[in-house]
ROSE-4610 file (N, C-alpha, C; in Angstrom, 1 decimal, always signed):
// ROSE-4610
residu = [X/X/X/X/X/X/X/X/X/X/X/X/X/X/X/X/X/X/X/X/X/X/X/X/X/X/X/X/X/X/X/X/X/X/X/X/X/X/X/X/X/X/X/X/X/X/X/X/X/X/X/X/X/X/X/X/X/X/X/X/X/X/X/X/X/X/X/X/X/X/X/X/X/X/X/X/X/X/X/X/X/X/X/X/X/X/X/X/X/X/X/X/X/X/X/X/X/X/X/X/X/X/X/X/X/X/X/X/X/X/X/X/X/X/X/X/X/X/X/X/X/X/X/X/X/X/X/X/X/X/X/X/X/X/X/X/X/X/X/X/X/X/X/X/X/X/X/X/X/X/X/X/X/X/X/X/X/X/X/X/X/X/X/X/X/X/X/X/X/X/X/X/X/X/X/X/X/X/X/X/X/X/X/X/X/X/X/X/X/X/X/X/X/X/X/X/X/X/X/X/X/X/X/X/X/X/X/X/X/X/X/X/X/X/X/X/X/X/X/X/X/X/X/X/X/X/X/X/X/X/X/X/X/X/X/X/X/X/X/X/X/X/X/X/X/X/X/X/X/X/X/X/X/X/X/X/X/X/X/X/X/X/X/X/X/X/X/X/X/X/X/X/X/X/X/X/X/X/X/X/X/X/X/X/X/X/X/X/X/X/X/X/X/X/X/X/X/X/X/X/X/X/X/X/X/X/X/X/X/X/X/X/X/X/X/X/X/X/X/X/X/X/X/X/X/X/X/X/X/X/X/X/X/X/X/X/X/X/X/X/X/X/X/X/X/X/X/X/X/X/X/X/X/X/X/X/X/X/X/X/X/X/X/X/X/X/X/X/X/X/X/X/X/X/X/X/X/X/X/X/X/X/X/X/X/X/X/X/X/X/X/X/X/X/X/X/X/X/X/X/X/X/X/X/X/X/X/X/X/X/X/X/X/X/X/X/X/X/X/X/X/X/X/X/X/X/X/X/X/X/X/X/X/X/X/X/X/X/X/X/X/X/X/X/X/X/X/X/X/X/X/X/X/X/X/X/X/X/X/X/X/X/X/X/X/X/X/X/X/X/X/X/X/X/X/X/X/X/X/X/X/X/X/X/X/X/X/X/X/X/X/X/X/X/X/X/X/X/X/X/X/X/X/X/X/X/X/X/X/X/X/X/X/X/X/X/X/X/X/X/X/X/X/X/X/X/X/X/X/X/X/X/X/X/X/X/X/X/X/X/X/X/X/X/X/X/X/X/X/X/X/X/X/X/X/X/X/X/X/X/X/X/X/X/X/X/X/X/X/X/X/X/X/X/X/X/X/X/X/X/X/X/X/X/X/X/X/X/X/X/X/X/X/X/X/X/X/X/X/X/X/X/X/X/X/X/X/X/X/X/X/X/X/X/X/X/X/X/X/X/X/X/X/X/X/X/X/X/X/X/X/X/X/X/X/X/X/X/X/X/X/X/X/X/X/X/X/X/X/X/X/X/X/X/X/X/X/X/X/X/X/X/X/X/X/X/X/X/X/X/X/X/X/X/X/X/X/X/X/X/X/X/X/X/X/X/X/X/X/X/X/X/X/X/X/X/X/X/X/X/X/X]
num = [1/1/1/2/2/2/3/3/3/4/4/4/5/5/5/6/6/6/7/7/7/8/8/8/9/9/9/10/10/10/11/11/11/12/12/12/13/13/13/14/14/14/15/15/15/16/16/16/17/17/17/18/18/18/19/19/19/20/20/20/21/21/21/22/22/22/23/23/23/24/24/24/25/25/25/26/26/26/27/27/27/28/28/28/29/29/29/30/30/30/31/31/31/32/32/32/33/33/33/34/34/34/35/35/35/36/36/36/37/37/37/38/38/38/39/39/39/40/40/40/41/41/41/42/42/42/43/43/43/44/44/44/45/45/45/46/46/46/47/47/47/48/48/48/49/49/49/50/50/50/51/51/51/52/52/52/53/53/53/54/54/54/55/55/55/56/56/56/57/57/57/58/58/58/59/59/59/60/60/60/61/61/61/62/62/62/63/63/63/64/64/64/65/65/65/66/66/66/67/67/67/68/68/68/69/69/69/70/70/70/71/71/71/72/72/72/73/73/73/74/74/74/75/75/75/76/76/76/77/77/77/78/78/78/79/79/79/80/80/80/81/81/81/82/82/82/83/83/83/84/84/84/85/85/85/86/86/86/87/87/87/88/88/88/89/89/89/90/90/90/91/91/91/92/92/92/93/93/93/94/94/94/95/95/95/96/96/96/97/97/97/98/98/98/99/99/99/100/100/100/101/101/101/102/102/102/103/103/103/104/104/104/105/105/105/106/106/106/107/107/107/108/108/108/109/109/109/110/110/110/111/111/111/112/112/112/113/113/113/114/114/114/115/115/115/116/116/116/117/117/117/118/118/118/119/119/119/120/120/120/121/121/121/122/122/122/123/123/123/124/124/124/125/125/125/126/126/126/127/127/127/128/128/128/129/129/129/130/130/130/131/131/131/132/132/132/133/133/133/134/134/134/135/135/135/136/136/136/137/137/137/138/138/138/139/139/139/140/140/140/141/141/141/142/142/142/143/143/143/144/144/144/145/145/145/146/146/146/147/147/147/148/148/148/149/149/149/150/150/150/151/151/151/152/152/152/153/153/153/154/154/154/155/155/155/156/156/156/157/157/157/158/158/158/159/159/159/160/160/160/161/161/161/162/162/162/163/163/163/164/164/164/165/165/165/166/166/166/167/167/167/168/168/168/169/169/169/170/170/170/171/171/171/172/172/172/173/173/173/174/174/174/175/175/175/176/176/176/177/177/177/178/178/178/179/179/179/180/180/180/181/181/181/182/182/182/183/183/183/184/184/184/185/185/185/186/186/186/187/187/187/188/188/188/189/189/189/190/190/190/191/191/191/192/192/192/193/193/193/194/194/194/195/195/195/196/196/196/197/197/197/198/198/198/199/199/199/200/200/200/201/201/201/202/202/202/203/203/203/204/204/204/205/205/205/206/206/206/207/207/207/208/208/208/209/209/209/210/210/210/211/211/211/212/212/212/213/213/213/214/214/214/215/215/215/216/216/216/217/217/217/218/218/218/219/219/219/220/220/220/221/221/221/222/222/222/223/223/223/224/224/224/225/225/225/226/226/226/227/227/227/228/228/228/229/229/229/230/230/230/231/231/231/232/232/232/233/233/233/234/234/234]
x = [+0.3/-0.8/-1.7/-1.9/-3.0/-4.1/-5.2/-6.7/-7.3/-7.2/-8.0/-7.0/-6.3/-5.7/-6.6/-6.5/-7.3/-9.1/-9.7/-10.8/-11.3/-10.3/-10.5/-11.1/-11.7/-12.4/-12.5/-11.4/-11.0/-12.6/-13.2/-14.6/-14.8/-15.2/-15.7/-15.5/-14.4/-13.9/-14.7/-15.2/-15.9/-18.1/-17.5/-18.8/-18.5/-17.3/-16.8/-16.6/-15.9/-16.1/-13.9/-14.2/-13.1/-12.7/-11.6/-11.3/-11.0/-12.0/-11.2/-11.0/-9.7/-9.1/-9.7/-9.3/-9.5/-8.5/-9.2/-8.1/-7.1/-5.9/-5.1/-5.2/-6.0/-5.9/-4.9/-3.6/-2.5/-2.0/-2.4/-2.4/-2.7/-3.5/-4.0/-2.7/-2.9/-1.5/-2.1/-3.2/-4.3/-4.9/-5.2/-6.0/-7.2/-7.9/-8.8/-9.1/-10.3/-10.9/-11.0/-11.9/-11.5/-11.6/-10.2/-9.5/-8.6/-8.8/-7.8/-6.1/-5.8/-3.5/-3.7/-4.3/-4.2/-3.4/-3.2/-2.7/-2.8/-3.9/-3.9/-2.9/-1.9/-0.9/-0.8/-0.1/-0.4/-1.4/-1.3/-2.2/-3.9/-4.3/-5.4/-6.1/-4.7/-4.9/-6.2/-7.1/-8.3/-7.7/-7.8/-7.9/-7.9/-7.6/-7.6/-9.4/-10.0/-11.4/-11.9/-11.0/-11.5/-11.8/-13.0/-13.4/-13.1/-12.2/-12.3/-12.8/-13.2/-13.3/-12.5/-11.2/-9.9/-8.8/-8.5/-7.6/-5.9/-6.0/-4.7/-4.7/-5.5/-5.8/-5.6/-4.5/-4.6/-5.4/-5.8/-6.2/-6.1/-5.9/-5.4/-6.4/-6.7/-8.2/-7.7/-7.8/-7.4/-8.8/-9.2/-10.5/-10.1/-10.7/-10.9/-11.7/-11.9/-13.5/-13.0/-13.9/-13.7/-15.1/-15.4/-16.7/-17.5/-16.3/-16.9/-17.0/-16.7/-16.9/-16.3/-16.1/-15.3/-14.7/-13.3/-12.6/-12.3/-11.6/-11.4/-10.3/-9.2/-8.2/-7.5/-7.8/-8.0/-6.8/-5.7/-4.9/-4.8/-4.8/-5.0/-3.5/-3.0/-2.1/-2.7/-2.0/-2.6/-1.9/-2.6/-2.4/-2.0/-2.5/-2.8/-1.5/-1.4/+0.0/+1.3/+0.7/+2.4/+2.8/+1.3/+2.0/+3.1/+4.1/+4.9/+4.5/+4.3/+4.2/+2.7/+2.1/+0.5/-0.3/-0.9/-1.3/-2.0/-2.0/-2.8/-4.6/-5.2/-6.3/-7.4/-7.0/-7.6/-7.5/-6.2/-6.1/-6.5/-7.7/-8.3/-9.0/-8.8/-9.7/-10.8/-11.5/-12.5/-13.3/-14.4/-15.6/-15.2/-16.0/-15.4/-14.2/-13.9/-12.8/-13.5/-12.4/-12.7/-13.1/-14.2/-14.5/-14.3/-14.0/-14.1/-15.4/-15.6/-17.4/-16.8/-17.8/-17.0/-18.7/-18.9/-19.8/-19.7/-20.6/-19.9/-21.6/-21.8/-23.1/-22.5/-23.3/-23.1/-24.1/-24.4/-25.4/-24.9/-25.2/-24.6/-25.1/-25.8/-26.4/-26.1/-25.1/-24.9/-26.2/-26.6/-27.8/-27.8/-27.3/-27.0/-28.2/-29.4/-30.5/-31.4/-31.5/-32.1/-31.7/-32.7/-32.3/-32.7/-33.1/-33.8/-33.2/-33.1/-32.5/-33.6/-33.2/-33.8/-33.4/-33.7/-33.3/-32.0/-31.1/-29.9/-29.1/-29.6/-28.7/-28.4/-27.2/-27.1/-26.0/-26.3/-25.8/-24.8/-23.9/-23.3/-22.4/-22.8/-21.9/-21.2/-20.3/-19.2/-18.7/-18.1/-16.8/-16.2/-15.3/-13.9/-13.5/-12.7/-12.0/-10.8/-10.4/-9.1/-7.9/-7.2/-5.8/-5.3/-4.2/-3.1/-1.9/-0.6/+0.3/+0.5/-0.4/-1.0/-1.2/-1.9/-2.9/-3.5/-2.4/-2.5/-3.5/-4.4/-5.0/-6.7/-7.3/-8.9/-9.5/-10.7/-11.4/-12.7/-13.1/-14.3/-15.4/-16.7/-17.9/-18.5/-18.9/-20.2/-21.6/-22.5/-24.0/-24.9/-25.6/-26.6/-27.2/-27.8/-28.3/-28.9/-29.5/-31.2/-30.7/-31.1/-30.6/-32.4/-31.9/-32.8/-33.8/-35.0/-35.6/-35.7/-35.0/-35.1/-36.4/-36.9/-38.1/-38.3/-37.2/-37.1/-36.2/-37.0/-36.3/-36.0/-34.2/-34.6/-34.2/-35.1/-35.7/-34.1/-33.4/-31.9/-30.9/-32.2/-31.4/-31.0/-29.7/-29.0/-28.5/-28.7/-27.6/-26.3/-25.7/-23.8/-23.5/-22.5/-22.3/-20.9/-20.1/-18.8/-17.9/-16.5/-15.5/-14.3/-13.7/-12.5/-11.6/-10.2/-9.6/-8.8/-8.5/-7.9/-6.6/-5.3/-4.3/-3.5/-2.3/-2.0/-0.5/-0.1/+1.0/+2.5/+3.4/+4.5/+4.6/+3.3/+2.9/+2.8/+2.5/+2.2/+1.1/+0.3/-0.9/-1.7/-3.1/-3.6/-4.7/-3.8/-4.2/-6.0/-6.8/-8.0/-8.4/-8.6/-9.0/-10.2/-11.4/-12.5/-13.2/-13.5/-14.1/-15.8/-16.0/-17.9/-18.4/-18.4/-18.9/-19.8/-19.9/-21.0/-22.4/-23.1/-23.7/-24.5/-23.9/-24.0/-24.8/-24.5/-25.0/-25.6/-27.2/-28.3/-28.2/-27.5/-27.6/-26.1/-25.6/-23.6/-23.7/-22.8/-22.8/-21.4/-20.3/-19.0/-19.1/-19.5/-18.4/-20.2/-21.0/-22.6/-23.1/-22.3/-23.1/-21.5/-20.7/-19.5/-19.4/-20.2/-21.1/-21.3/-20.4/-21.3/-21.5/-22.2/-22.3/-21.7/-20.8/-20.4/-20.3/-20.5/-20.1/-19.1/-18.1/-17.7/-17.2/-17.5/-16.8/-16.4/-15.4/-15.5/-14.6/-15.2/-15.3/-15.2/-14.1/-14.4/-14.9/-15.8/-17.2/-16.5/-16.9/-16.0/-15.2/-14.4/-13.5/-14.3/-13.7/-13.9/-14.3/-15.1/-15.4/-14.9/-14.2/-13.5/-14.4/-14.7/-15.8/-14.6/-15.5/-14.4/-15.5/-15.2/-15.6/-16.7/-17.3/-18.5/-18.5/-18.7/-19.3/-19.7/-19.6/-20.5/-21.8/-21.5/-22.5/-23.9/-24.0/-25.0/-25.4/-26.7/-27.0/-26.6/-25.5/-25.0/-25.8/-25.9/-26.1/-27.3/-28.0/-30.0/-30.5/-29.2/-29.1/-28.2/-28.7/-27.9/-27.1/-27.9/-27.2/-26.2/-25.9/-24.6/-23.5/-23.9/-22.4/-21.3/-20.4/-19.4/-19.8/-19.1/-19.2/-18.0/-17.7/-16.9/-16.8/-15.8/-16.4/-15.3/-15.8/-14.8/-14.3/-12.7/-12.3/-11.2/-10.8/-9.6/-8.4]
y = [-14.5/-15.3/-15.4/-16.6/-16.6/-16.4/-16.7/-15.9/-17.5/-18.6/-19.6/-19.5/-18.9/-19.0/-17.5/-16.7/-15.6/-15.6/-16.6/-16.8/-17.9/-18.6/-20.1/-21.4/-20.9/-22.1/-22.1/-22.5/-22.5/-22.8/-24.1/-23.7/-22.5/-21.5/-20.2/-19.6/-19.9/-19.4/-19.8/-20.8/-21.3/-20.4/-19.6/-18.2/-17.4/-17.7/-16.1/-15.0/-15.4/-14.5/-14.0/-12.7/-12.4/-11.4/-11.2/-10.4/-9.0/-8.2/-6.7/-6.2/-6.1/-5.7/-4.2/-3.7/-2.7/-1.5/-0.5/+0.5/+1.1/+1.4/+2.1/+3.4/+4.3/+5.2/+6.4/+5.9/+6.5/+6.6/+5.7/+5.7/+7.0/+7.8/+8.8/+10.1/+11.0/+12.2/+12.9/+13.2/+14.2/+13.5/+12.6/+12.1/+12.1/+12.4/+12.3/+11.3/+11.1/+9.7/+10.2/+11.4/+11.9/+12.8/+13.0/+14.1/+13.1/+11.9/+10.7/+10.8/+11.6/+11.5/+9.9/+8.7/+7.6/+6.9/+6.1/+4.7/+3.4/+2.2/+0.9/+0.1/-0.7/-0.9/-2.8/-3.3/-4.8/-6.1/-5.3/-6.2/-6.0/-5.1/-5.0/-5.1/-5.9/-6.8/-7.4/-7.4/-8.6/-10.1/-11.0/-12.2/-12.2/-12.7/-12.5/-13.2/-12.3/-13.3/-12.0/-11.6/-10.9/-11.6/-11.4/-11.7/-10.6/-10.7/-10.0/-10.3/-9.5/-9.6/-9.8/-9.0/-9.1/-9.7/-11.0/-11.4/-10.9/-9.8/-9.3/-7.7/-7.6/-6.2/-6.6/-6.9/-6.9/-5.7/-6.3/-5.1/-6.0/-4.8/-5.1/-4.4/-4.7/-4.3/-4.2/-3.2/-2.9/-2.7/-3.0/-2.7/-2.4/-1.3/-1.4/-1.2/-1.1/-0.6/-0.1/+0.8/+1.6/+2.0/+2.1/+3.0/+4.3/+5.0/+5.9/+5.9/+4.5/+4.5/+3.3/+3.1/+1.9/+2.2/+1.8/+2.3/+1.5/+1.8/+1.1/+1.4/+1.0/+1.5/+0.6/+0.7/+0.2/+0.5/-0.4/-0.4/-1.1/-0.3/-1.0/-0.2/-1.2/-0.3/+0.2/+1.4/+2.3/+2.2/+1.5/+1.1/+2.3/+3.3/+4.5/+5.0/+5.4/+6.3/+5.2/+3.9/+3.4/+2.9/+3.5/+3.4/+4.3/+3.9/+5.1/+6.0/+7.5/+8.5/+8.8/+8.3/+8.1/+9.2/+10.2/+11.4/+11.3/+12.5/+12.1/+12.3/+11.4/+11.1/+12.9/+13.1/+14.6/+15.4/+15.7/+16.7/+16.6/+15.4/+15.0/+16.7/+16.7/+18.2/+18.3/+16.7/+16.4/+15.5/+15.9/+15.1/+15.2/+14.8/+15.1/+14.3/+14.7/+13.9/+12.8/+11.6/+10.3/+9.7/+9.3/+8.6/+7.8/+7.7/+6.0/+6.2/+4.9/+5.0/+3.8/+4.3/+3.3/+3.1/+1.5/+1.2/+0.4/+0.6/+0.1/-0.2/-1.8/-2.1/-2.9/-2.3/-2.7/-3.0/-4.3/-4.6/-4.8/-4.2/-4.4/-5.1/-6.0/-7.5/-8.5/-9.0/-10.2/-10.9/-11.5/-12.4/-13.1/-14.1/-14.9/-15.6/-15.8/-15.9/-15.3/-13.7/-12.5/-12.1/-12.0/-11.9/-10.5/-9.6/-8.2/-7.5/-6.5/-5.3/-5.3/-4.7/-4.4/-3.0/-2.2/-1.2/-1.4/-2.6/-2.5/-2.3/-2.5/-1.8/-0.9/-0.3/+0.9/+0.8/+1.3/+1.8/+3.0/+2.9/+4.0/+4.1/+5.2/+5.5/+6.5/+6.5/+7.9/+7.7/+8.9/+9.3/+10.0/+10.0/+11.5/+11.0/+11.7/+11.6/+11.1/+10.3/+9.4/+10.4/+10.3/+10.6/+10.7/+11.6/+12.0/+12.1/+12.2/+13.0/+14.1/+14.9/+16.1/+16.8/+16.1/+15.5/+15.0/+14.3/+13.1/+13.2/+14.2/+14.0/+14.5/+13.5/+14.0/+13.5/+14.1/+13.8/+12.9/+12.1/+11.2/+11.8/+11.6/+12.5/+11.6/+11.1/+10.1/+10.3/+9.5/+9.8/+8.3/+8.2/+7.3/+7.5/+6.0/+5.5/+4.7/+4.2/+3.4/+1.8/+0.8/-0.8/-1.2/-1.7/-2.6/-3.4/-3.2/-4.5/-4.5/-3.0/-3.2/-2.9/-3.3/-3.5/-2.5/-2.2/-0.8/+0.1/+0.9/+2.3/+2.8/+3.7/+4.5/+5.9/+6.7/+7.9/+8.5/+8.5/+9.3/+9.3/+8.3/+8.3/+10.0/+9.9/+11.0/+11.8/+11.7/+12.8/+11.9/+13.1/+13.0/+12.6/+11.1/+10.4/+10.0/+10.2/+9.1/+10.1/+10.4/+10.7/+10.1/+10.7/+9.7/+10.6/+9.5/+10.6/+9.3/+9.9/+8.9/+9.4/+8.8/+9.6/+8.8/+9.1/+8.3/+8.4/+7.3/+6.9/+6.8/+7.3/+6.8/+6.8/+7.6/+7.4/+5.8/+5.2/+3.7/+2.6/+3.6/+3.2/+4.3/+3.3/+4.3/+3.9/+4.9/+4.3/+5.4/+4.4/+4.9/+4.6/+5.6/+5.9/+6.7/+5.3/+5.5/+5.3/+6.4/+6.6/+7.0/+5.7/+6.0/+5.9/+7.3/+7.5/+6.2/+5.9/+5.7/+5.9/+7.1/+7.7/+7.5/+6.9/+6.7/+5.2/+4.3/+2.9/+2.6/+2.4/+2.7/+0.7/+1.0/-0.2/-0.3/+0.3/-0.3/-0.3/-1.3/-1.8/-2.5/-2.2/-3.6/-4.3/-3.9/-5.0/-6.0/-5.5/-6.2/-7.2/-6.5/-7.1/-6.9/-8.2/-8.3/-8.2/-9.0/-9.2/-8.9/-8.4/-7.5/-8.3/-7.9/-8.1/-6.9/-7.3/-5.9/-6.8/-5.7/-6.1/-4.4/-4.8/-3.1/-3.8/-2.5/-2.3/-1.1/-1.6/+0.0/-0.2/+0.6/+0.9/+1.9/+2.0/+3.3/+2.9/+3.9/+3.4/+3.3/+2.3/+1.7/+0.4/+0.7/-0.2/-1.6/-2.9/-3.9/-3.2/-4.0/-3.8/-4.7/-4.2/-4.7/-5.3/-6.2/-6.8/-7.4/-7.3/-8.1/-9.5/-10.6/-11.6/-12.3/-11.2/-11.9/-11.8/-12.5/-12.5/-10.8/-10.5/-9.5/-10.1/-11.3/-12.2/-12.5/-12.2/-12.1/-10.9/-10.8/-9.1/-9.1/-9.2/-9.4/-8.0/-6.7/-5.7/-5.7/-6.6/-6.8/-7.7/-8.8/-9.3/-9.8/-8.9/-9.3/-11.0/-11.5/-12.9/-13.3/-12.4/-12.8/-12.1/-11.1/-10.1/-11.2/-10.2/-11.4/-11.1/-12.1/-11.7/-11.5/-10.3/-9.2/-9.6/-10.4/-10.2/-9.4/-8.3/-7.8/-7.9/-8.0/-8.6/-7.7/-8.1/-6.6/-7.0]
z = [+8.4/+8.7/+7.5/+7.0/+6.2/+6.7/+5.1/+5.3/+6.2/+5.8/+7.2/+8.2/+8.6/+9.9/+10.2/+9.7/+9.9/+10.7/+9.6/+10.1/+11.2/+11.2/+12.1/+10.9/+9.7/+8.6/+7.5/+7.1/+5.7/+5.0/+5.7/+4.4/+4.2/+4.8/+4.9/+3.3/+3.1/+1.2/+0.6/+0.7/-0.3/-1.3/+0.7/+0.2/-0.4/-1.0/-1.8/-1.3/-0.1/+1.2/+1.0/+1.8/+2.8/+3.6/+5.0/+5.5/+5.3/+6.4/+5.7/+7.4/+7.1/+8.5/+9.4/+10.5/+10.8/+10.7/+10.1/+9.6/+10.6/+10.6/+11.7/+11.1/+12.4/+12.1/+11.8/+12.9/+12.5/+11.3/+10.0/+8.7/+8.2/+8.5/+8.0/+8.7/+7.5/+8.4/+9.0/+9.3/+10.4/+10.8/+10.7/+12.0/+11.8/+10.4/+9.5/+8.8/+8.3/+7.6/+6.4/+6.2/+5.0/+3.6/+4.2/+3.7/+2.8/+2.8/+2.0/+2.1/+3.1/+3.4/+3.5/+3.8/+4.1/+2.9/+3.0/+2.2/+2.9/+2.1/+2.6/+2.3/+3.0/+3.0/+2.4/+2.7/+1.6/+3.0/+4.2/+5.0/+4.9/+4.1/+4.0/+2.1/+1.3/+0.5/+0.4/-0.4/-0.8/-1.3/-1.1/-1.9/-3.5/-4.3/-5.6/-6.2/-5.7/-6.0/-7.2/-8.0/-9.0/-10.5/-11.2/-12.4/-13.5/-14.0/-15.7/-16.7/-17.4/-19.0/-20.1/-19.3/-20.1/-18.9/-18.8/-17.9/-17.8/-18.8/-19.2/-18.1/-18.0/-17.0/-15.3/-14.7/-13.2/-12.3/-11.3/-10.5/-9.0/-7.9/-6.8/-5.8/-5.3/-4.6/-2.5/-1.8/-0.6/+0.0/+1.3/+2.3/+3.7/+3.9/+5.7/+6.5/+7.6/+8.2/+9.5/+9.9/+11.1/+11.5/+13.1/+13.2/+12.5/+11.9/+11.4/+9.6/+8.8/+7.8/+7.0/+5.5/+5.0/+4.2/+3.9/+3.1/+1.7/+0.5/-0.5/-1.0/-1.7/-2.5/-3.5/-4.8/-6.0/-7.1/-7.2/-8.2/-9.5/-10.8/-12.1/-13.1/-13.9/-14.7/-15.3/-16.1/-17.1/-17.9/-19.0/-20.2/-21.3/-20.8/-22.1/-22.0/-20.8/-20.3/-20.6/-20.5/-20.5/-22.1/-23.3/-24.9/-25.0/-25.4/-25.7/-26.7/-26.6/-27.7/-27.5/-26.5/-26.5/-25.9/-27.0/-26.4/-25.4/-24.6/-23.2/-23.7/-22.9/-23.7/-23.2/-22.1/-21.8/-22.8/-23.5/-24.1/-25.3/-25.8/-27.4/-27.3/-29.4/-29.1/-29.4/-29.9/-29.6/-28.7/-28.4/-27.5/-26.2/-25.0/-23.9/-23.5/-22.1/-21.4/-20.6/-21.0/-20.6/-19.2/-18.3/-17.2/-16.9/-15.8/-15.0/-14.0/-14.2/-13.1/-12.3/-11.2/-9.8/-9.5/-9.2/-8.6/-7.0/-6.1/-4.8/-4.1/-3.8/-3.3/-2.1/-1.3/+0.1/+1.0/+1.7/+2.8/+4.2/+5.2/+6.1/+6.8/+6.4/+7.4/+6.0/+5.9/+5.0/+5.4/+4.2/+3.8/+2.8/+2.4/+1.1/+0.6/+0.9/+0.8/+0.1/+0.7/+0.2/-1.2/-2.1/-3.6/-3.6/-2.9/-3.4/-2.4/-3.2/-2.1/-1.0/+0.3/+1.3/+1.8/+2.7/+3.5/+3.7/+4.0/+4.5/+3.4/+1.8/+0.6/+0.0/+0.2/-0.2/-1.9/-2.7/-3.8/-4.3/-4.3/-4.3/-5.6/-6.8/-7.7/-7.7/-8.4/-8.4/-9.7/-9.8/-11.5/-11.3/-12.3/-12.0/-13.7/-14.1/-15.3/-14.7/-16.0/-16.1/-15.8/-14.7/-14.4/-15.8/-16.3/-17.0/-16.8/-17.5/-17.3/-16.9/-17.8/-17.4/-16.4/-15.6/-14.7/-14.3/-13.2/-12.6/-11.6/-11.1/-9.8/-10.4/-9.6/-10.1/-8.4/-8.4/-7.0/-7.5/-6.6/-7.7/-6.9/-7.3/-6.8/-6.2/-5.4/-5.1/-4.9/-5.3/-4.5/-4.8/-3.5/-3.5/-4.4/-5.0/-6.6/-6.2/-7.1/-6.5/-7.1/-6.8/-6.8/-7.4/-8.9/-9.5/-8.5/-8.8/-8.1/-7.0/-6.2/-5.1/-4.4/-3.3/-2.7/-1.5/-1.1/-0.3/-0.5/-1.9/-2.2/-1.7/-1.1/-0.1/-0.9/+0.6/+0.1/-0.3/+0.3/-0.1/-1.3/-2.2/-3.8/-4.3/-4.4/-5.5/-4.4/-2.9/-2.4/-2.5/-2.3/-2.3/-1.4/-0.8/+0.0/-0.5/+0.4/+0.4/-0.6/-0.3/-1.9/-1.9/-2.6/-2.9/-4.2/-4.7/-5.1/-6.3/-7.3/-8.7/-8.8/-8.8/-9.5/-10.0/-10.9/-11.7/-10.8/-11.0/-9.9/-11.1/-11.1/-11.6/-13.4/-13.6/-15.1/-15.2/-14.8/-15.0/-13.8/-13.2/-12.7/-11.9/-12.2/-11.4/-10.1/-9.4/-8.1/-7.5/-6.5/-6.4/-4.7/-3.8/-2.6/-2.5/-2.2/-1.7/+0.2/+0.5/+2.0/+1.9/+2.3/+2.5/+4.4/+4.8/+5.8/+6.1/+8.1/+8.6/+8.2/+8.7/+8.0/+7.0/+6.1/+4.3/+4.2/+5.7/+5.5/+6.5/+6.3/+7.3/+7.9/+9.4/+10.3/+9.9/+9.7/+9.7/+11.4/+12.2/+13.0/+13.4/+12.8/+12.3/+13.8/+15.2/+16.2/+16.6/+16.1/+16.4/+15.3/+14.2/+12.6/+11.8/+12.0/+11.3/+10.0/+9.5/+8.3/+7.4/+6.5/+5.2/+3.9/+3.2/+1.8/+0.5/+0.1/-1.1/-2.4/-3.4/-4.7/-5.4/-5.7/-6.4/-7.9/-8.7/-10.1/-10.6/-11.3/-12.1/-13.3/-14.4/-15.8/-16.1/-17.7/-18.4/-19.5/-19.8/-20.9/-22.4/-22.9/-24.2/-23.7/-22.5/-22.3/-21.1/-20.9/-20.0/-18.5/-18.1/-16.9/-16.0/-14.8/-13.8/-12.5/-12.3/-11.0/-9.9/-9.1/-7.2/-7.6/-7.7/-6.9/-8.2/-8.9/-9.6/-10.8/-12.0/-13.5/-13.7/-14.5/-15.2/-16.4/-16.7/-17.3/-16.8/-15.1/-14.4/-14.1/-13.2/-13.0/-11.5/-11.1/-10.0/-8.8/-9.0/-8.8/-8.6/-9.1/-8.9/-7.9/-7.4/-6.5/-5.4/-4.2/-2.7/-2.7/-2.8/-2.5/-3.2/-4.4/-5.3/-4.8/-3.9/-3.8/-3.2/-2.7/-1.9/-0.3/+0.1/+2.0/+2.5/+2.9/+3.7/+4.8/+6.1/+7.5/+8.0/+8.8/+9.3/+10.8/+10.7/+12.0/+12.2/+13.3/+14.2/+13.1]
């Protein structure tokens, strides 16, 4: 089934919008949200509505939603690991070890209108260091961050919300599983308020930054109405 047979209106794309299915729980090996045993499988695929910097870097972007939280799962090759002879970048014996920063803005009352954050936006950053041969597995940290411009700060900037987990797949990518509790998104609602607004990125510092849907040429992050629209359906 395609994505207008999906929604009933093909205009609908034209909001820079798209489906994020509902998660099967049986996906998970315990029966847990998370503990991350999950894997989003190719039906919960995003649309290719991604912007690069460098159009030579693919990335494959996975979503799902459930009452008790939203999921993410994020594939990019890894360029480093796949030079041949190419030291692992952890084991430099200088300066620190290398990051990836994950950005993830989310409104749970889509508003295309609304240019300023409100109470319904939540900010959420995280990091882990870059997967290796080495070692391949890192856990990413999350915590609510405050959104430029926004007009209702909320008080819960900088607790730790949502985790997730980086690892390098096959020496030749690296795959990324993010779970942001209910909880975490003040008025999440999925079967009342289908609706969402998200923008995600993520970057390792020095290198291109990877966006879903929007420019980085803009301050997409300072304003609601630019994110994309998420609806979520069974």
């Amino acid at each position: 089934m395609g994505i207008a047979e999906k929604l009933g209106d093909p205009t609908w794309l034209f909001d820079l919008g798209f489906p994020v299915s509902r998660f099967d729980v049986t996906l998970s090996k315990t029966g847990l949200l998370d503990d991350l045993t999950w894997e989003l499988g190719e039906r919960y695929e995003l649309p290719d509505l991604v912007s690069l910097s460098d159009p030579e870097i693919p990335m494959r972007l996975r979503a799902a939603w459930h009452e008790r939280g939203l999921f993410f799962q994020m594939e990019i090759p890894d360029q480093q690991n796949q030079k041949p002879n190419s030291p692992s970048p952890s084991h430099s014996a200088e300066g620190p070890k290398p990051l990836i920063i994950y950005r993830i803005f989310l409104n749970t009352r889509h508003a295309p209108g609304i240019q300023r954050a409100n109470s319904h936006c939540v900010h959420f950053l995280g990091h882990s260091f870059v997967p290796t041969k080495d070692k391949p597995l890192y856990s990413i940290s999350f915590r609510i961050a405050a959104i430029a411009r926004s007009k209702d700060q909320s008080p819960a900037v900088g607790t730790p919300m949502g985790c997730g987990e980086v690892a390098l797949i096959n020496g030749a990518m690296t795959r990324s599983k993010i779970f942001i509790p209910a909880h975490g998104l003040f008025g999440y609602s999925p079967i009342v308020f289908p609706d969402l607004s998200m923008h995600f990125s993520c970057h390792r510092p020095n290198e291109n930054e990877l966006h879903v849907a929007r420019s980085s040429r803009m301050p997409v992050h300072e304003n609601p109405s630019l994110w994309s629209h998420a609806k979520l359906i069974d």
